[in-house]
C-alpha positions in Angstrom: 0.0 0.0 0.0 1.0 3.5 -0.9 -0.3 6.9 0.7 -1.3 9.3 -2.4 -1.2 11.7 0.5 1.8 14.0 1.4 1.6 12.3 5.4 3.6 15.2 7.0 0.5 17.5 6.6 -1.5 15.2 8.6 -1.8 14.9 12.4 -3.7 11.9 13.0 -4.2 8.6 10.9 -6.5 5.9 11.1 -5.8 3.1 8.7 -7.4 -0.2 8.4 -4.7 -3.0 7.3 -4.7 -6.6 6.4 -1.7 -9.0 6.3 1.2 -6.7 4.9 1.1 -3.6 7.5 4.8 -3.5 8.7 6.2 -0.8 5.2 3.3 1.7 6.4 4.4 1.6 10.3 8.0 2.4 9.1 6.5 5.0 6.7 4.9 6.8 9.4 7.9 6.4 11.6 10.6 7.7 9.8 8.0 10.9 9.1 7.8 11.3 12.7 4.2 9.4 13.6 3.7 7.7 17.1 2.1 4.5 16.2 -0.3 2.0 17.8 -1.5 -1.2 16.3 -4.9 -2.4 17.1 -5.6 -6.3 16.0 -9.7 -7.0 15.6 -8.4 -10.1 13.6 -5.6 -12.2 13.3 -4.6 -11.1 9.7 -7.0 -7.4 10.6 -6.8 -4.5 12.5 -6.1 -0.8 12.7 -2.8 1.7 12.4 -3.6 4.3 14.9 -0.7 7.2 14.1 -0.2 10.6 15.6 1.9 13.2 15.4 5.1 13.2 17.2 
């Protein structure tokens, strides 16, 4: 998956992933995001990111 979004205008992030989720979580960390993973599922969940 690839954000079509410039991320470091964005505070807060919600993302729903599936099976391949670590690339976004070192995205979002090396463009300065906090991040918390949520699993609903064993192969689902949610990316919780904010701003550092």
């Amino acid at each position: 998956m690839i954000l079509g979004l410039p991320i470091k205008e964005i505070s807060e992030l919600l993302i729903e992933w599936d099976n391949d989720y670590q690339d976004i979580i070192s995205s979002l960390n090396k463009n300065g995001y906090k991040v918390n993973v949520e699993h609903t599922l064993k192969n689902l969940g949610f990316i919780y990111a904010k701003k550092k």
